[in-house]
N, C-alpha and C positions, 0 to 999 in steps of 0.2 A: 457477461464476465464469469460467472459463477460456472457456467457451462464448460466454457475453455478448462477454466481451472479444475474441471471434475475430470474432463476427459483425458488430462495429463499430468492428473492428481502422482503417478508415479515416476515420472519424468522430474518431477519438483521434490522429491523426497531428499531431503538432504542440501538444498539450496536454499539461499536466503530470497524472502518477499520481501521488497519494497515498495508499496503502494504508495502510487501519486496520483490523485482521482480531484481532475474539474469536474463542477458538475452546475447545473442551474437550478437546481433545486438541492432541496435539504438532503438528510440521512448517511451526512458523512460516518458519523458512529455505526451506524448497521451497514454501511458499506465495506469500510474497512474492516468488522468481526465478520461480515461472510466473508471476506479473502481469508481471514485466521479458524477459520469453523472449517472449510472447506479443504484446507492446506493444512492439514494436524503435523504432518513429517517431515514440512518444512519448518526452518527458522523462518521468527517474524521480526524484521524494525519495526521502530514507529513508523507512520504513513502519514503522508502529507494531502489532505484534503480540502476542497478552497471552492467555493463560485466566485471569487477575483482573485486569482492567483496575482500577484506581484516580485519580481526578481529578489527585494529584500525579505521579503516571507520565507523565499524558498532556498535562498541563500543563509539563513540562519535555520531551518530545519535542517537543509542538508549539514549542517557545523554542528549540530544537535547530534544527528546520527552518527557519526563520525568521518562523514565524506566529503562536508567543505572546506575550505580552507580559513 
């Protein structure tokens, strides 16, 4: 992930990141600050991170961020 994000570190400058990262193991927090570490001249939301994503989790983040309804 971190690689993509380097290789078109300039292509992102100026757009918003919104990270949403399953995963099955831990290191949501260092997941999400290397997307913001990596992406300096992007905007960042908050990111949505989960090993059991469920539609009510991700339906009140996205109303968090201000894109659910």
């Amino acid at each position: 992930m971190t690689h993509f994000l380097e290789e078109n570190k300039a292509a992102l400058k100026g757009k918003t990141i919104i990270p949403f990262c399953t995963y099955q193991a831990t290191y949501r927090a260092e997941t999400l600050q290397a997307i913001v570490d990596v992406t300096p001249t992007a905007s960042h939301k908050e990111g949505y991170g989960t090993t059991n994503p469920n539609q009510n989790d991700v339906d009140a983040w996205l109303k968090k961020i201000g894109l659910g309804k």
